[in-house]
C-alpha positions in Angstrom: 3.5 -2.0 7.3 3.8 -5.6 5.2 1.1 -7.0 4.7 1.5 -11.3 5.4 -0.4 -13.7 3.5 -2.6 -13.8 5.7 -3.8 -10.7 6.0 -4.1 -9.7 2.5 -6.5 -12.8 2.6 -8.3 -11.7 5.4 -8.8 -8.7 3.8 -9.7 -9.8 0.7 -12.7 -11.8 1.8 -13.8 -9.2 4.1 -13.7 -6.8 0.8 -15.5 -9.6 -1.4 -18.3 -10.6 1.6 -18.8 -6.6 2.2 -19.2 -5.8 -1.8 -21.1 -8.4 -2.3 -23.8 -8.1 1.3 -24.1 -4.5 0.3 -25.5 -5.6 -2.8 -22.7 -3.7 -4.8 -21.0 -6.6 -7.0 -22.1 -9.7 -7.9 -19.4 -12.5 -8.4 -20.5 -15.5 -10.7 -17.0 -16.9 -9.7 -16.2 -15.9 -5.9 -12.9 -17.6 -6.1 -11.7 -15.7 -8.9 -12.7 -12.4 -7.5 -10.9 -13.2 -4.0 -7.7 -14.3 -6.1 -8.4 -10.3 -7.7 -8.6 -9.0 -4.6 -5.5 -10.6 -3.3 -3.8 -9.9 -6.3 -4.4 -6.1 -6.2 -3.2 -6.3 -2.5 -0.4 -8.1 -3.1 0.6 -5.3 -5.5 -0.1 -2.3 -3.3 2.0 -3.6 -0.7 5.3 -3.9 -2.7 4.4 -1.0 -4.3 4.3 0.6 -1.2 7.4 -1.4 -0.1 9.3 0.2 -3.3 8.3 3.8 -2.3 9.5 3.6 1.2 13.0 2.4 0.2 13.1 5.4 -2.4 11.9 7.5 0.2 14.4 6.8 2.9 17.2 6.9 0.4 16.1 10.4 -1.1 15.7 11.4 2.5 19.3 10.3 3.2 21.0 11.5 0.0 19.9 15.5 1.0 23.1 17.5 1.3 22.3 17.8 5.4 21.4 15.5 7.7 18.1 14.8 8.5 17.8 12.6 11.7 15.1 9.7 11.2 12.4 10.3 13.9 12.7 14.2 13.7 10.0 16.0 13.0 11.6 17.1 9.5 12.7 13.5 8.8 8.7 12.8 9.2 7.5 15.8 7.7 9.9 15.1 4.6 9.2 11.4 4.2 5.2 12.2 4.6 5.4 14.2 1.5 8.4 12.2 -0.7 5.6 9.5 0.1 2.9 10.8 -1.4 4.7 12.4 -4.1 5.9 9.1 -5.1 2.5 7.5 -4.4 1.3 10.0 -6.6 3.2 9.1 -9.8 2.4 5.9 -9.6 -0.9 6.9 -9.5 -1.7 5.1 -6.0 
């Protein structure tokens, strides 16, 4: 799923407000930690947007069909996924 501006900044404060009401982080400069938080979101999200376009093409380059939606297509991209996620340390 792609994450839109706004909801990588909706999530971002709700990270900040939670770290910082649970008494977990302290941030001398709230700004700069929300433009962190955004940041590392932003990142995960086209990271994640890489994986699935190497996924789907893996999935299609296999010497037999695979028909997206099948069970094996789902089975398959599930763990291409997480083996890619993996590597990149995600």
């Amino acid at each position: 799923m792609r994450l839109t501006e706004d909801r990588i900044s909706h999530l971002s404060h709700l990270v900040i407000d939670r770290l910082f009401r649970d008494d977990i982080a302290d941030f001398p400069d709230e700004a700069q930690a929300l433009r962190e938080a955004k940041k590392v979101f932003g990142y995960y999200g086209r990271v994640e947007d890489e994986v699935d376009t190497f996924v789907r093409q893996k999935i299609a380059k296999l010497s037999r069909q695979v028909p997206e939606g099948g069970r094996e297509w789902d089975i398959l991209y599930r763990k291409y996924f997480e083996e890619e996620m993996a590597k990149k340390k995600i």
